[in-house]
N, C-alpha and C positions, 0 to 999 in steps of 0.2 A: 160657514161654508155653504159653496149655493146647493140648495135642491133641484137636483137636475128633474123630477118629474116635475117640477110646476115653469119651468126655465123656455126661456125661446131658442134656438140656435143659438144665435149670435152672444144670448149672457154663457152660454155653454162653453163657445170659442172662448169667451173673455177669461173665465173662469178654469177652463185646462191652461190658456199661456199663464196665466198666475201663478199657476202649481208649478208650471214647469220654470219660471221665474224663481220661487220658492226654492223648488229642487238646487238649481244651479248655484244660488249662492249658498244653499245648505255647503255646495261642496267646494266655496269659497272658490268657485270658476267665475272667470269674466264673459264675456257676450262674446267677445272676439275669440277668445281660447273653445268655449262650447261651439264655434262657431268653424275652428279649424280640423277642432276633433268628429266634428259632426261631417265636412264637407261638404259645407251650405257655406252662402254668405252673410255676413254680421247681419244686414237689413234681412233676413228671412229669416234670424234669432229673434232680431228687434218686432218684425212683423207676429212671430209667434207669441211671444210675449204682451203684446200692447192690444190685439186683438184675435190673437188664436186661429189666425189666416194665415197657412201655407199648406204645401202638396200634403199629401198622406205618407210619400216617400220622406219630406224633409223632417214633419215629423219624428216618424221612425229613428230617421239615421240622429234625430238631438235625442232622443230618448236611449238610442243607443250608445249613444258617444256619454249619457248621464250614467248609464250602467240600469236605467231604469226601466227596459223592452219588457223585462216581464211582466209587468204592469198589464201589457195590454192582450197577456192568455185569453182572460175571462170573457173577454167583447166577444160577443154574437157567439155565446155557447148557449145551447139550449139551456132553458129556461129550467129551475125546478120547477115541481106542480106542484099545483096551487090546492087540488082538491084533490079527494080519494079518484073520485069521479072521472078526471083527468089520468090522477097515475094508471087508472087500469085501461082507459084508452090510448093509452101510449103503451102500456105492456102487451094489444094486441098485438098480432103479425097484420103487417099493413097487405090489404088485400089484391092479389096480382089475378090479372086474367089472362088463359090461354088468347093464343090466336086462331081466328077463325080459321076453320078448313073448309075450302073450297067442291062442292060435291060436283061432280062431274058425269 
């Protein structure tokens, strides 16, 4: 399986249409059937697969139509920390300023 920290994009793309390749025949679907349940067209299955290029919506709706959306909760959730260091700078309160008053 690839290491996505050391990967470029593009082996990134390659490497999700696989899985999601993977996926679909796990669930013994064809490209056309993933393709009808998805509401994409077969060439934007084929596309996903062979190189991991298509919208973020088409995406979505194959990962949807695989029953596999939830997969994608954990993308862009804050991070755990990493140091004590860190936890206690995020357990501040983040600091607000009043607005200026105007003296007259």
């Amino acid at each position: 399986m690839l290491d996505f920290s050391f990967a470029t994009p593009p082996e990134i793309c390659r490497e999700l249409g696989t899985r999601l390749r993977r996926q679909r025949l796990a669930q013994d679907m064809s490209q056309l059937e993933l393709a009808e349940r998805a509401d994409v067209a077969v060439g934007t299955i084929k596309r996903i697969e062979q190189d991991g290029q298509a919208t973020l919506e088409s995406w979505v709706k194959a990962l949807m139509a695989l029953g596999a959306v939830d997969a994608l909760q954990p993308v862009l959730l804050a991070s755990k920390p990493k140091s004590i260091a860190q936890m206690e700078r995020e357990a501040q309160p983040e600091r607000t300023r009043a607005s200026r008053r105007r003296v007259r």
